[in-house]
N, C-alpha and C positions, 0 to 999 in steps of 0.2 A: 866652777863648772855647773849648766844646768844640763837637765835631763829633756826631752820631750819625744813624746810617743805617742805617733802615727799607727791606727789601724785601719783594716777595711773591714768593713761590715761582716760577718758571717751568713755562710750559704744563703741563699734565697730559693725561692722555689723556680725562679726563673733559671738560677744558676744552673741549676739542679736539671730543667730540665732543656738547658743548652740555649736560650734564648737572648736576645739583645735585651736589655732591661732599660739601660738610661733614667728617666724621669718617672719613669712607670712605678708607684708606689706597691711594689711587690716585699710580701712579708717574708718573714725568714723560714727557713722550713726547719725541720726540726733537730738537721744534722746542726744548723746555722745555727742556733739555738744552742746547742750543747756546744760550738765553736766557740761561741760569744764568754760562755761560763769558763774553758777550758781555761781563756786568753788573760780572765780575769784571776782565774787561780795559777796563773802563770806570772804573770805582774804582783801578784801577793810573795809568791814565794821569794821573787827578787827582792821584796821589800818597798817597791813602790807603792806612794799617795799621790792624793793631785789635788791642788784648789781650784781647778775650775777644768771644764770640758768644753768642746766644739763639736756638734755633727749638723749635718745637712738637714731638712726638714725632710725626708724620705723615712720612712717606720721602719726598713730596714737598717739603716744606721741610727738612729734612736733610741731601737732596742738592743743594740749591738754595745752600746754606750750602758744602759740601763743594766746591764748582765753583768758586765766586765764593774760595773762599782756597786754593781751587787755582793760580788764575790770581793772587793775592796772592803765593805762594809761602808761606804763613802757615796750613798744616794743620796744624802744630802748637801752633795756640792753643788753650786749652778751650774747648770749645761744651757750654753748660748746655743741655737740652732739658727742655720744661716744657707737661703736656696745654693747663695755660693760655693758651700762645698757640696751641692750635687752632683751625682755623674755628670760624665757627660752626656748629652742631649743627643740620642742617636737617630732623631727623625724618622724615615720611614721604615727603617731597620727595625723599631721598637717593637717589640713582640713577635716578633721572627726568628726560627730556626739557625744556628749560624748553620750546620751541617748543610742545609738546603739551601740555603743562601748560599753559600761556597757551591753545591752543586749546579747553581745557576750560573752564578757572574765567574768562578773560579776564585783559588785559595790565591793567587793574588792579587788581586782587586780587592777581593774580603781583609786581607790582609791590610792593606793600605787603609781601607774605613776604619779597620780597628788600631792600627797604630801608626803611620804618618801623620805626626802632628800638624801637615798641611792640605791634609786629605776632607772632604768634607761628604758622608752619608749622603744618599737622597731625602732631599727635605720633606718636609710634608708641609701641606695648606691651613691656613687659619679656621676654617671648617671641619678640619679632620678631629676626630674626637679624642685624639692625645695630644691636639694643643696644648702647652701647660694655660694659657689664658682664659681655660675654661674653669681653671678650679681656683680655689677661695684661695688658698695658702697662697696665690700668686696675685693678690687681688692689687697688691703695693708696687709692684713690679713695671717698670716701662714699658711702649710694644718695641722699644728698642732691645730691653732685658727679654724678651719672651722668645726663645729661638725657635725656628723652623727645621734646621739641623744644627750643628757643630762639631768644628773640629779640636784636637788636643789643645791646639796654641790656643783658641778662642776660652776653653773653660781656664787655660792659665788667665786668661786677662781679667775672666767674672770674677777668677779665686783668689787675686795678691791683693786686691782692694783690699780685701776681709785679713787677710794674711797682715797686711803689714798695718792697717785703720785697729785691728780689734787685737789679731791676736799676739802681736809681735808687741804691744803695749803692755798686755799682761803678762808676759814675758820676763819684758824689763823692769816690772815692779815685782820680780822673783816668782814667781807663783807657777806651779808647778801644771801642765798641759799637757791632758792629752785629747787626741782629734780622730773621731771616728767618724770614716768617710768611706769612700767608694775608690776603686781601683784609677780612674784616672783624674777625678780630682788631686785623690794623692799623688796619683806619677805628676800632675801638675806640681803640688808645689816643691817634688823629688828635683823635679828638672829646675826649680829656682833656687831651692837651697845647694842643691851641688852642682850646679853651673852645667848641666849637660849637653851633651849638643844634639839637637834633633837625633841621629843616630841612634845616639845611646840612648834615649829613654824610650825609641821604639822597640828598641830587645825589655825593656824593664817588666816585670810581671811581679806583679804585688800579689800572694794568695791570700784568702777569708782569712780573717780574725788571728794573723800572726802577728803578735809586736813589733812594731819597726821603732827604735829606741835612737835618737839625734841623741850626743855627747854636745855642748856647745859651750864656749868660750864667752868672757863677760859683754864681749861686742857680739853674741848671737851667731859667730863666724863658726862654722863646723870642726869639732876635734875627727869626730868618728862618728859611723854608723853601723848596726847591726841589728839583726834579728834574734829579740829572745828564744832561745828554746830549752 
């Protein structure tokens, strides 16, 4: 049997103060901070290690990752960072209120941008200055990879490349994983490891910095799932 364990980032300041975040490289705040540290003395006391990590290139999941093998004593395992596990890309949503936003369009319409995985935000223009094409971390990136908006099904398709090219090989050569990411990259790869059907992964809610612990069988196939606490 191996082990692998899914978390989402802790608090951010966006979080915090109710806003769409996506691509928006917002740091963590401080609640997020002590979340990060908790998750890691939480994974200690079960007795988890790990040879190698995955988070997204977003500071918020980076540090999320850096806290948790802090409290491991295990910062010096490589941590691969990959845009593919970033949020997802909420386009003109980015930096906007949901509260007000729901005051505008209504809670379901809001509803549906935030979870129908075939739902897609209003986009924003190549000129708008939360392009990701404007910043360096993206400089390797197609303008096919640079999204305008996205919806849930679109960040599954950026995320299994990586899933099954990077980390489902380290995997298979035993090596123990875990992936600090963002709430719907993970329901991304939730809905591929356990088969869900649209439905079910729009009820799915991942909260900040709790362990999500895969049991998995020698073909990778799922025994069980749960959340440490």
């Amino acid at each position: 049997m191996q082990k692998l364990v899914l978390i989402r980032h802790g608090e951010s300041f966006w979080n915090k103060e109710n806003r769409f975040t996506g691509w928006e490289d917002v740091d963590l705040s401080e609640e997020g901070c002590q979340q990060a540290h908790r998750a890691g003395q939480l994974l200690r006391k079960h007795g988890f290690t790990f040879d190698i990590g995955f988070t997204s290139v977003l500071k918020r999941s980076i540090k999320t990752m850096h806290f948790v093998l802090e409290e491991l004593d295990q910062l010096w395992i490589p941590v691969q960072k990959s845009w593919r596990l970033n949020e997802r890309f909420y386009g003109a949503l980015q930096g906007l209120n949901k509260d007000e936003i729901t005051a505008k369009y209504g809670e379901e319409q809001v509803h549906k941008w935030r979870r129908d995985p075939h739902e897609h935000p209003p986009a924003i223009t190549t000129d708008d200055p939360r392009f990701p094409g404007h910043y360096l971390r993206y400089n390797d990136l197609t303008y096919r990879e640079l999204p305008l908006t996205e919806n849930l099904s679109e960040t599954m398709t950026r995320a299994l490349p990586f899933w099954h090219e990077v980390i489902v090989p380290a995997m298979r050569q035993n090596q123990k994983v875990i992936i600090a990411a963002h709430g719907n990259s993970l329901r991304a790869l939730v809905q591929y490891i356990d088969n869900l059907r649209d439905e079910e992964v729009s009820q799915l809610d991942i909260p900040t910095a709790q362990p999500w612990v895969y049991e998995l069988d020698d073909r990778l196939d799922k025994i069980r799932h749960y959340y440490l606490d």
